[in-house]
C-alpha positions in Angstrom: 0.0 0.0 0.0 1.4 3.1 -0.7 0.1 6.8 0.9 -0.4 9.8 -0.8 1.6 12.6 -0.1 -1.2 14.5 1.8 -1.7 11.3 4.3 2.1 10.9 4.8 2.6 14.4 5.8 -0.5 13.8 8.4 0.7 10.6 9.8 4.2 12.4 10.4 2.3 15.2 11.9 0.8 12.8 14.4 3.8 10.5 15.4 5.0 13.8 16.0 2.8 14.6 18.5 2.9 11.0 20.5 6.5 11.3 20.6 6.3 15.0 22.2 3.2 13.5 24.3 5.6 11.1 25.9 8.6 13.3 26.2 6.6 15.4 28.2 5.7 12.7 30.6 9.4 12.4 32.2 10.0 15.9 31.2 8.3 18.8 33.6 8.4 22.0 31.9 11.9 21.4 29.9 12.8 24.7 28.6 13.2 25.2 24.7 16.5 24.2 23.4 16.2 26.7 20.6 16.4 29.5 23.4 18.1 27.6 26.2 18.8 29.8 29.1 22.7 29.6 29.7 25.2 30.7 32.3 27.6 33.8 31.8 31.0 32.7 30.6 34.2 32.5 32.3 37.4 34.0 31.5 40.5 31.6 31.8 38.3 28.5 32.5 38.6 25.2 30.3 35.3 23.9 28.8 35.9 20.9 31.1 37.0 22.3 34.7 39.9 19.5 36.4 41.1 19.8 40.4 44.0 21.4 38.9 45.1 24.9 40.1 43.2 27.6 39.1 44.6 30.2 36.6 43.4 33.2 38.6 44.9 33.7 41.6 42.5 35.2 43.5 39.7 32.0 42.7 39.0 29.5 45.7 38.9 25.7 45.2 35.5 24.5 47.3 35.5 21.3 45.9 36.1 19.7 48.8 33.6 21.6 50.5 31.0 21.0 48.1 31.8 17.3 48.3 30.8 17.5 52.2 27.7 19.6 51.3 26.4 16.7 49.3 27.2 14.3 51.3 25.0 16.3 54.3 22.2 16.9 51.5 21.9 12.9 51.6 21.6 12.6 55.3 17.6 12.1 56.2 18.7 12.8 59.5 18.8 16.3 58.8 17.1 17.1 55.4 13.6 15.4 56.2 12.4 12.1 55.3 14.0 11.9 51.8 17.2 13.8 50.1 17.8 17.0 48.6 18.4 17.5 45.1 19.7 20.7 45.5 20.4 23.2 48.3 19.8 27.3 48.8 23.0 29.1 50.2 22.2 32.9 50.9 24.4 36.0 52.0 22.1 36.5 54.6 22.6 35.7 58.5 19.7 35.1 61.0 18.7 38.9 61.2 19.3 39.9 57.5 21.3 42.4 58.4 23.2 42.8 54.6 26.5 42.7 56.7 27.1 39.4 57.9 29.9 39.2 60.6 32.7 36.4 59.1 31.1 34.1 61.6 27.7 33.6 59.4 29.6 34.3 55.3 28.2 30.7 54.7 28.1 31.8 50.7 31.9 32.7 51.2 32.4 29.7 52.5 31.3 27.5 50.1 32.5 29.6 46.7 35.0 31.7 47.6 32.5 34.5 46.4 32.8 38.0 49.4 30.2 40.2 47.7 27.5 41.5 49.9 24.5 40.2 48.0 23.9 36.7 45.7 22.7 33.2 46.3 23.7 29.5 45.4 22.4 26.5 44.3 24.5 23.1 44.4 23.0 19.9 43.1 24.3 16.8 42.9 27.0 17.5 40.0 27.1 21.4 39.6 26.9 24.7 41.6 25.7 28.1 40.5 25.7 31.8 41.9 23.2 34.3 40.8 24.8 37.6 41.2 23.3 41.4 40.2 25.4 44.1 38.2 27.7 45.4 41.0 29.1 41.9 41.0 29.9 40.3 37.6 33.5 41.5 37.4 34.1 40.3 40.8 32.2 37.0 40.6 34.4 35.8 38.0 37.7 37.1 39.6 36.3 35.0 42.9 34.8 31.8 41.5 36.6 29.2 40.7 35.8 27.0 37.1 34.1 24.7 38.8 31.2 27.2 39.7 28.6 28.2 37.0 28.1 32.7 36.7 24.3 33.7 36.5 24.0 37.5 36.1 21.1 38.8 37.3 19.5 41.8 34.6 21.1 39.7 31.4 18.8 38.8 28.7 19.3 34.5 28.7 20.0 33.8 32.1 18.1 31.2 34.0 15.9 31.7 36.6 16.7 29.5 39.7 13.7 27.5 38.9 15.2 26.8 34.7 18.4 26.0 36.2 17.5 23.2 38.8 15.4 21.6 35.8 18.8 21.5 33.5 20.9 20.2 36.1 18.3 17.7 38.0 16.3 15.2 35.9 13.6 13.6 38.4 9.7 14.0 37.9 9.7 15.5 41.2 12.7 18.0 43.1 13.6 18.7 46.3 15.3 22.2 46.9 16.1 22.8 50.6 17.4 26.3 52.2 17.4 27.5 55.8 14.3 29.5 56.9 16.2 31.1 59.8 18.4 32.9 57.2 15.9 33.6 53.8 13.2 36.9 54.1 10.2 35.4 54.3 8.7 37.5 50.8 11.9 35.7 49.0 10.8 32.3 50.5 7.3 32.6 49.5 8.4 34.2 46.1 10.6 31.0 45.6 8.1 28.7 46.6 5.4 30.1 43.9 8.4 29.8 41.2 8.9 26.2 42.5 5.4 25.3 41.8 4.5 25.7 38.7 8.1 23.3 37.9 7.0 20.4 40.4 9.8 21.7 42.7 9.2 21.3 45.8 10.9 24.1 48.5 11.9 21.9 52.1 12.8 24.1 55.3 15.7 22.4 56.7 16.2 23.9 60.2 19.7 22.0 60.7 21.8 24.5 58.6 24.3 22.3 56.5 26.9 24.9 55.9 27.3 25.4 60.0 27.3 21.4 59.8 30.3 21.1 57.6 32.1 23.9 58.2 33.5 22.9 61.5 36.3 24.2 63.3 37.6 26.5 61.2 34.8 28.4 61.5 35.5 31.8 62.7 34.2 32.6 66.1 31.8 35.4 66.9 33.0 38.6 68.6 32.0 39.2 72.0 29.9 42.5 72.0 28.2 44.5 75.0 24.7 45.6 74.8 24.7 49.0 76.6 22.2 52.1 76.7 23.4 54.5 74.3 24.3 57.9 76.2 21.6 61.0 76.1 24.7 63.1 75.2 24.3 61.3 71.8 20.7 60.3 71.5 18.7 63.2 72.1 15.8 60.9 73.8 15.8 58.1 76.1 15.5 54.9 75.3 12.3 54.5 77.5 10.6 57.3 75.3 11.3 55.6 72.3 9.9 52.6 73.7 6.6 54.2 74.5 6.6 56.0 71.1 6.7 52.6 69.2 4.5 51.2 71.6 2.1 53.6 70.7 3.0 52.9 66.9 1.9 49.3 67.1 -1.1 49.8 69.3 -2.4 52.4 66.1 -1.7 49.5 64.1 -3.2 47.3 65.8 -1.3 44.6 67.2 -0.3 43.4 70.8 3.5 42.8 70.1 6.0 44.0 68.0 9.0 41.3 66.0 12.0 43.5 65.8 16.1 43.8 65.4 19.2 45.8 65.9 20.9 46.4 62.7 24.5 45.7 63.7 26.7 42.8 63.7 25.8 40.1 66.6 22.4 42.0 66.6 19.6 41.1 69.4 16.2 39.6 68.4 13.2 41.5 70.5 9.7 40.8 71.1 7.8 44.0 72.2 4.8 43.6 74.3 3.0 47.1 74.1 -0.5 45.6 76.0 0.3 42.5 77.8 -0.1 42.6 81.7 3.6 41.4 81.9 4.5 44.8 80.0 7.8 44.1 79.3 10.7 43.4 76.3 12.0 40.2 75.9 15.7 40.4 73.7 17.7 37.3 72.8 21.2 37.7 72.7 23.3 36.4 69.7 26.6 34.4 69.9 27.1 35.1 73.8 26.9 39.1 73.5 26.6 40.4 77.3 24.5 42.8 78.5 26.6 45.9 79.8 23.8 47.8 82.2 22.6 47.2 85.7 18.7 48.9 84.6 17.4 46.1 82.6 18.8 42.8 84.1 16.1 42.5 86.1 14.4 39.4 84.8 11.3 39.5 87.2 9.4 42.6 85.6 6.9 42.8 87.7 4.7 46.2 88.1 8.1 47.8 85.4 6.7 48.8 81.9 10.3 49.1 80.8 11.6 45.5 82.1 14.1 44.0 79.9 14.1 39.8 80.0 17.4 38.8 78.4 17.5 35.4 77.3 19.8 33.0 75.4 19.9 33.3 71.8 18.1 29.6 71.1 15.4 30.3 73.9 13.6 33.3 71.2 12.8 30.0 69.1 11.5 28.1 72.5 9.7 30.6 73.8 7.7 32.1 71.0 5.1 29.6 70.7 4.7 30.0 74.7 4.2 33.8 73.9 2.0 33.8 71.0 -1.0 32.3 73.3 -1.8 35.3 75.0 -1.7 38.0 71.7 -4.4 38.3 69.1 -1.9 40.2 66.4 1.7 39.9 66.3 3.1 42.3 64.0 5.9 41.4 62.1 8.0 43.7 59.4 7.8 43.1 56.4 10.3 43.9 53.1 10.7 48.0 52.5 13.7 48.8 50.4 17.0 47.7 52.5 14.9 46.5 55.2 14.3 42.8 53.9 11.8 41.9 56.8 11.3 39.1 58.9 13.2 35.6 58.2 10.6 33.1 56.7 11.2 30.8 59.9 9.9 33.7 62.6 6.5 34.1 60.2 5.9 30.5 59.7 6.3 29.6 64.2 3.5 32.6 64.4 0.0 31.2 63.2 -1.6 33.1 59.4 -4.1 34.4 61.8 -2.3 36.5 64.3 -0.1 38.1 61.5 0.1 41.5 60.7 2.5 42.2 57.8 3.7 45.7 57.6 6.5 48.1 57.3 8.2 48.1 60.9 7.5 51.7 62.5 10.9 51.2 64.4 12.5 51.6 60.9 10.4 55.2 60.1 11.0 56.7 63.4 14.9 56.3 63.9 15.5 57.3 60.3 13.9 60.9 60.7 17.4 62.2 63.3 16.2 64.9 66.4 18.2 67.7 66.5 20.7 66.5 68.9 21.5 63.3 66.6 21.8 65.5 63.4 24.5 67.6 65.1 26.1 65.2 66.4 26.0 63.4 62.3 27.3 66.8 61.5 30.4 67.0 63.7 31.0 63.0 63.2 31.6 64.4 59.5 34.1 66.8 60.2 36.4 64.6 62.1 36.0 61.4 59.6 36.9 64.1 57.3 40.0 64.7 58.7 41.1 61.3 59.2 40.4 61.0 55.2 42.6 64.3 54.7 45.3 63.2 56.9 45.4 59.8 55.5 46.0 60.9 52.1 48.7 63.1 53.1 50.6 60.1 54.5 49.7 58.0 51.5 50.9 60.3 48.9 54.2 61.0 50.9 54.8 57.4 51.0 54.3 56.8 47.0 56.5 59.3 46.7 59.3 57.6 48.5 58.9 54.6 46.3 57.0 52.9 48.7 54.8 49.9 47.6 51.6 50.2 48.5 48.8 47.2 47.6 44.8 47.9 47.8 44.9 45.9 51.2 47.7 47.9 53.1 45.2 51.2 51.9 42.3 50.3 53.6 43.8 48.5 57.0 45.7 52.1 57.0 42.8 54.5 56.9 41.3 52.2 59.3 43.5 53.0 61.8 43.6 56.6 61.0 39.7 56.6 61.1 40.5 54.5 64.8 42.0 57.3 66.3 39.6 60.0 65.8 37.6 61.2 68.9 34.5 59.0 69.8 35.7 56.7 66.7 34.6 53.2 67.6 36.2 51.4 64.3 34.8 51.3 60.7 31.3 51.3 59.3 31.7 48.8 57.1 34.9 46.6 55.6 36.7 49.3 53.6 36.1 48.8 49.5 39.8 50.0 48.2 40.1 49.1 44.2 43.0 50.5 42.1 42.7 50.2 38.1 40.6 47.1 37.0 39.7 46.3 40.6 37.9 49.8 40.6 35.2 48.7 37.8 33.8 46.7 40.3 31.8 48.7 42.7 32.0 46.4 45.5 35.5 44.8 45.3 37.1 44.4 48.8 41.0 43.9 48.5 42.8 40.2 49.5 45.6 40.2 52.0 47.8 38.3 49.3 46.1 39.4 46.0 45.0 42.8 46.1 46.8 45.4 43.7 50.0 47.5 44.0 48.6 51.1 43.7 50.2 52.6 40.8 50.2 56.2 38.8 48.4 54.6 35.5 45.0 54.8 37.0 42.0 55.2 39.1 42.2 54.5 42.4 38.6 54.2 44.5 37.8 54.0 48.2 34.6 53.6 49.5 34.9 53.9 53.5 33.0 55.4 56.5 33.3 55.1 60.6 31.2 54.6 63.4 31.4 57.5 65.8 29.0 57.5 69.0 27.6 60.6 67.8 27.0 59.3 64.1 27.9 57.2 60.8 29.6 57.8 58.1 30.1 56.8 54.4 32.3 58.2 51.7 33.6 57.5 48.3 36.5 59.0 46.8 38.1 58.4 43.6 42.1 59.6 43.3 44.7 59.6 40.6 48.6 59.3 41.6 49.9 60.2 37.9 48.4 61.8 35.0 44.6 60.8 34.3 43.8 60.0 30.5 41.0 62.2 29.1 38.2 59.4 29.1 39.5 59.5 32.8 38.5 63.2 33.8 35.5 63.0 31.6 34.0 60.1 33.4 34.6 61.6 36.6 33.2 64.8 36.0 30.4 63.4 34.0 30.1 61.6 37.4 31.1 64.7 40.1 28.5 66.7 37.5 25.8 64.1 38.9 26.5 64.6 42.4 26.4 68.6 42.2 23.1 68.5 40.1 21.5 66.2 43.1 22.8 68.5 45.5 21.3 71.7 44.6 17.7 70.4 43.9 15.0 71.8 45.7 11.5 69.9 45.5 8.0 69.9 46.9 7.7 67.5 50.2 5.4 64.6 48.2 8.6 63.8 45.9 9.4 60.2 46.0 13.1 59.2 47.0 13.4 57.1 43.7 12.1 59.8 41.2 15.6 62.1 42.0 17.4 59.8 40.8 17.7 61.0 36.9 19.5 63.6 38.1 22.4 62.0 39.2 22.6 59.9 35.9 21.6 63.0 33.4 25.6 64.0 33.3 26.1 60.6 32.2 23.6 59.6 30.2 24.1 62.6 28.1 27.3 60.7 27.1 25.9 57.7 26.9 27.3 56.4 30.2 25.5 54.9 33.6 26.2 52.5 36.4 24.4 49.5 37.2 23.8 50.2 41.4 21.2 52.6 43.2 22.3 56.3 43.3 21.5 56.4 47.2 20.3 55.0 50.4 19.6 56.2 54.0 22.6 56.1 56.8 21.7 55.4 60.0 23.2 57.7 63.8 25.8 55.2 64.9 23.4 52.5 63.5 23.7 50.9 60.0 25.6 52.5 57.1 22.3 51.0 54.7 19.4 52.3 56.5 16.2 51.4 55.0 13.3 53.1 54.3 15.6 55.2 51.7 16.7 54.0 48.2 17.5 56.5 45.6 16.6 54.4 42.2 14.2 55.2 39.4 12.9 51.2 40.1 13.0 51.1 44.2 10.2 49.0 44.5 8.2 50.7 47.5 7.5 54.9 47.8 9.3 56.8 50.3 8.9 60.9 50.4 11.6 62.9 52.1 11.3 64.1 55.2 13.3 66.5 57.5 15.9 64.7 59.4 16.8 62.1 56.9 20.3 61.3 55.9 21.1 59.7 52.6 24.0 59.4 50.4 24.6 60.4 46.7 26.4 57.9 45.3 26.9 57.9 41.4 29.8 56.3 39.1 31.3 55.0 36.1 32.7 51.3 35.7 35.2 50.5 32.5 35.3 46.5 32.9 39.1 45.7 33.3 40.2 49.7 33.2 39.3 52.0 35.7 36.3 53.4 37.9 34.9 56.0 39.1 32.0 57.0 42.2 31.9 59.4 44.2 29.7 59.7 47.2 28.6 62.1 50.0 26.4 61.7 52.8 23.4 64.6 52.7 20.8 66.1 54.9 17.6 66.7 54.0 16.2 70.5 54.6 13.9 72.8 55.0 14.4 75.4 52.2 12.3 78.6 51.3 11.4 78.9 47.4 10.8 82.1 46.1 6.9 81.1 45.3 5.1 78.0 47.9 2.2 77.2 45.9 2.6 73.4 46.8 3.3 73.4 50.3 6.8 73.0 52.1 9.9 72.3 49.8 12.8 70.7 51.0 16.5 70.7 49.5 19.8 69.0 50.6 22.8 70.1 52.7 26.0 68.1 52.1 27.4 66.5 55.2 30.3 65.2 53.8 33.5 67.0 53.6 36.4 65.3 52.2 38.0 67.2 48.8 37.4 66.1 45.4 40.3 65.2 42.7 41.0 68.4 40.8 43.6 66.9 38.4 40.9 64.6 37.4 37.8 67.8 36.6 37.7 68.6 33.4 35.4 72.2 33.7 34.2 72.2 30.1 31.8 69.0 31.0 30.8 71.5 33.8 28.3 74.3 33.5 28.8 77.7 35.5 27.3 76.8 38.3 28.3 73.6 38.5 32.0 75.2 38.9 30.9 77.8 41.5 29.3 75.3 43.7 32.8 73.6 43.8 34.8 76.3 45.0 31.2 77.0 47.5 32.2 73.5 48.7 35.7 73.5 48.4 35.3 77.0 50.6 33.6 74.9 53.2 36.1 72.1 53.2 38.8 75.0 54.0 37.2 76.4 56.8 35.4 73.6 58.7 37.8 70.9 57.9 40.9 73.1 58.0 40.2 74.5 61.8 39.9 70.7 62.8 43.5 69.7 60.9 45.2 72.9 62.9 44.3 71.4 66.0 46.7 68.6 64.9 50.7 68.7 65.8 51.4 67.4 61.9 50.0 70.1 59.3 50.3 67.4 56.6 46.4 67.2 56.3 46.0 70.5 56.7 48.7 71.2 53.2 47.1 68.3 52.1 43.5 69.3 51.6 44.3 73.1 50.7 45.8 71.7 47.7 43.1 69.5 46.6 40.5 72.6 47.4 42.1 75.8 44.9 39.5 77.7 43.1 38.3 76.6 39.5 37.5 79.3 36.9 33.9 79.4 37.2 33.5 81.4 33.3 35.6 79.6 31.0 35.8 81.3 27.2 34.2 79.9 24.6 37.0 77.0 22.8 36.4 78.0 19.4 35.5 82.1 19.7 37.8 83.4 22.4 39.8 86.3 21.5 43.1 86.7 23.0 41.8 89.5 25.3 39.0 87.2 26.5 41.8 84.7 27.3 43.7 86.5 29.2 40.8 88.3 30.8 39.4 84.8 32.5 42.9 84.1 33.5 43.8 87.3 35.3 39.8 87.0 37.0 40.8 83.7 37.8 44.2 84.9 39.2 42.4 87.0 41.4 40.0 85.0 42.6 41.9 82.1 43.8 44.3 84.8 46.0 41.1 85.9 47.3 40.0 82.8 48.5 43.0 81.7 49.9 43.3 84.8 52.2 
């Protein structure tokens, strides 16, 4: 019998159909090989990764460590009933802090990878890291071949979900994480992705990086709790307890599920109507508790009683407390405030949840007047440590000393250390010189960092804690003679920072819609940088202080208010060149218009005061008053900063920072029209100017 062409194409059509039918039936949700989603590659890798050496030194072999974590993904003993078939590792510690103390960088420890933000997945045969923008030139620099590169915001990469279906081939996966250390939006986001592939998400409350990693696990530092002093607060800590008190009675719950936002942090339950009115914290990794007033553990007839339990006892207890409240409020994501861990939601029943912002976070990041003043003078000191720093820096490179990215940023610690009312850094000093400077987070080695040289860039990104306030600054320096692209992306960049500055705006403006401001100098060249222009800073608290995020996508609306401190933070980022961001710390203001047809404006008033790079502004990217609020600032830098250096025996930082502030010609003649007379008019005015500001 023979078939027609008509019926041959049909019965081809059909088998066609079985055979996908079939495929389908061991297949869940395969993605399309014609558009298969595919990791980044790797520089210096073979296609075939061996145990051999790596080729980059600055890469970490974790293939032993991976072997363990497999081995511990098999045990029912601590993964539930039946094995894993892959496992979650997060940045995140037990508080989500965004600053893990070395004691809890789990991720670290099982890639090699330091940044601040990403998240792994290991199955049986491969490992991944899903890392955003700030992070792909350090990610590969970190990794080692064996570990797979997804970058976050790039057309083609997997999602968690595509990735665990390439890489496992059962009918039905089990993807484990720890619930103590994942947000719980995150962890009901993942589970909804999950889902719809047949993956199944499994709390495991035995954490298996803490299981493997053993003895060479650093240990916790042993930090005091203590009453911060009135000389620095403005307001007791009692009044602050009855103001949130009052908060979450408006909102209607009976207790409150907060944090501390620094390292070795204390869980707290609030109770704001119980008859036992008192606060329950949980100290973490043996902190002690440094003041007589709130040891008492009877709290009887004491609305400010402080119980102080051991750390493990907050997950004991809870259930025991939740019996006698009707709604438990517990925060919930806002911007750099990730919320509560999925595990402290899922121990409190659907019922008795309440899941909003967390007041605690609104009120402390509005300052009273005694914290912005004391915010203000932390400034000028940190800026003298920054001045006198780079006075000993530059006279050491020019003795022919060798100086590497690491032996930059333990210095201006200790510089920052000595400072009165320093207590230490705000966060771990990012120090990158040349290529290391394209990546906006880098954090120099001990044995790989950089030797600082005159060919390039050199970035540091630093701050201090003070017990009057916090700070954070960026610089960006040049040892030799910048190349033009150079200057132009820095004042493209400086540009962006003035323009922020000097904005004035009705009180209803959003936080994220400033934010094309600080970009417009660069887009206009067709530049930009791949991390948020801004975020809040806390009054000897956290250097990230939600609810502020300057980005044109910030998820959640925030408007200004007076009393907020936030940083302004734009750059430029050549992959394997140079980099660029500069970043001051501002305060928001009251300012008067000269019409108020929309109610109060505000402005901002630049807290920071550390000199810019002169040799690398190029004034033709700049307009007039661009130039003039440079010399306004550098003006300020003289006289604020310089009566603090004076006070100093060595005058170092004092010659120092009045040679990085001279005036700049704030009218600059036209390049292609300017007569000679012009010329030398702007240059004698210039002349003049500059000995008038130095006298």
């Amino acid at each position: 019998m023979f078939l027609d062409v008509e019926h041959l194409l049909l019965l081809i059509a059909t088998m066609a159909v079985i055979m996908s039918w079939a495929d389908g039936a061991t297949q869940v949700h395969q993605p399309s090989k014609s558009n298969q989603p595919s990791a980044a590659p790797r520089t210096n890798c073979p296609k075939t990764p061996t145990e051999t050496t790596e080729i980059v030194p600055t890469r970490i072999n974790t293939r032993t460590h991976l072997k363990e974590l497999r081995l511990a993904m098999r045990n029912v003993e601590y993964v539930r009933v039946a094995p894993l078939d892959a496992y979650i590792v997060t940045t995140e510690d037990e508080h989500q802090t965004g600053s893990p103390l070395n004691h809890d960088r789990r991720l670290q420890f099982i890639s090699g990878f330091s940044g601040s933000a990403g998240e792994a997945i290991i199955t049986k045969n491969n490992s991944a890291v899903w890392i955003d923008p700030r992070y792909y030139v350090q990610a590969d620099s970190e990794l080692a071949c064996h570990w797979q590169i997804m970058r976050n915001g790039i057309r083609n990469t997997p999602t968690a979900a595509e990735w665990v279906l390439q890489n496992v081939r059962r009918a039905r996966i089990r993807i484990g994480a720890d619930p103590k250390l994942i947000p719980h939006h995150t962890w009901i986001n993942w589970e909804k992705e999950f889902e719809k592939y047949n993956i199944t998400l499994i709390p495991v409350l035995t954490n298996l990086i803490d299981l493997i990693w053993g003895s060479d696990r650093p240990e916790p530092p042993k930090l005091t709790m203590y009453v911060h002093s009135m000389e620095y607060t403005g307001e007791t800590w009692q009044s602050k307890v009855k103001r949130v008190r009052g908060a979450v009675n408006a909102m209607g719950a009976d207790a409150l599920r907060a944090r501390c936002d620094v390292p070795a942090s204390f869980e707290s339950i609030r109770y704001p109507r119980s008859a036992e009115d008192f606060l329950v914290c949980a100290r973490s990794h043996g902190a002690r508790v440094g003041f007589q007033p709130l040891e008492d553990i009877q709290c009887i007839n004491d609305p400010y009683c402080v119980r102080v339990l051991e750390y493990d006892q907050f997950w004991k207890d809870l259930p025991t407390f939740l019996q006698s409240w009707n709604k438990v409020l517990l925060p919930s994501m806002f911007n750099y405030n990730p919320g509560c861990s999925h595990r402290v939601v899922s121990l409190v029943p659907e019922e008795k949840r309440l899941l909003l912002p967390s007041p605690i976070m609104m009120m402390k990041a509005v300052k009273n007047s005694v914290e912005i003043e004391g915010m203000r003078r932390a400034h000028v000191r940190d800026a003298a440590a920054v001045c006198e720093f780079m006075a000993y820096l530059e006279d050491k490179l020019g003795d022919g000393e060798k100086w590497t990215e690491f032996q930059v940023a333990s210095t201006l610690d200790k510089f920052r250390y000595e400072q009165l009312l320093s207590q230490g850094a705000s966060f771990k000093s990012i120090v990158g010189f040349g290529p290391n400077g394209a990546s906006p987070h880098y954090r120099p080695h001990l044995n790989t960092s950089l030797v600082v040289a005159r060919n390039s860039t050199l970035v540091i990104d630093s701050g201090g804690q003070y017990l009057d306030g916090t700070t954070d600054v960026t610089r960006t320096f040049h040892f030799g003679t910048p190349t033009p692209k150079e200057k132009e992306a820095y004042t493209r960049v400086l540009g962006g920072v003035l323009a922020l500055s000097k904005l004035s705006f009705p009180y209803t403006v959003d936080t994220s819609d400033v934010d094309v401001l600080a970009r417009s100098h660069l887009w206009a060249a067709g530049m930009d940088y791949k991390h948020g222009t801004g975020h809040g800073i806390g009054s000897f608290l956290g250097v990230h202080e939600p609810p502020i995020s300057i980005h044109f996508n910030s998820r959640q609306k925030k408007s200004f208010e007076v009393g907020h401190f936030l940083t302004i933070e734009p750059g430029f980022y050549q992959d394997g060149d140079f980099g660029v961001r500069i970043e001051n710390v501002v305060e928001v203001v009251l300012v008067k218009p000269k019409f108020n047809v929309s109610g109060p404006y505000y402005g901002f008033k630049t807290t920071t005061l550390v000199p810019y790079e002169p040799k690398l502004i190029n004034p033709d990217f700049l307009n007039p008053d661009l130039r003039k609020m440079i010399n306004q600032y550098n003006a300020k830098v003289r006289q604020i900063v310089g009566a603090e250096l004076k006070k100093k025996p060595d005058l170092k930082g004092f010659k120092w920072m009045m040679k990085k502030t001279g005036y700049i010609p704030e009218w600059l003649p036209p390049k292609n029209s300017a007569s000679i007379h012009e010329s030398w008019f702007f240059g004698i005015l210039a002349v003049i100017s500059s000995i008038l500001v130095a006298c």
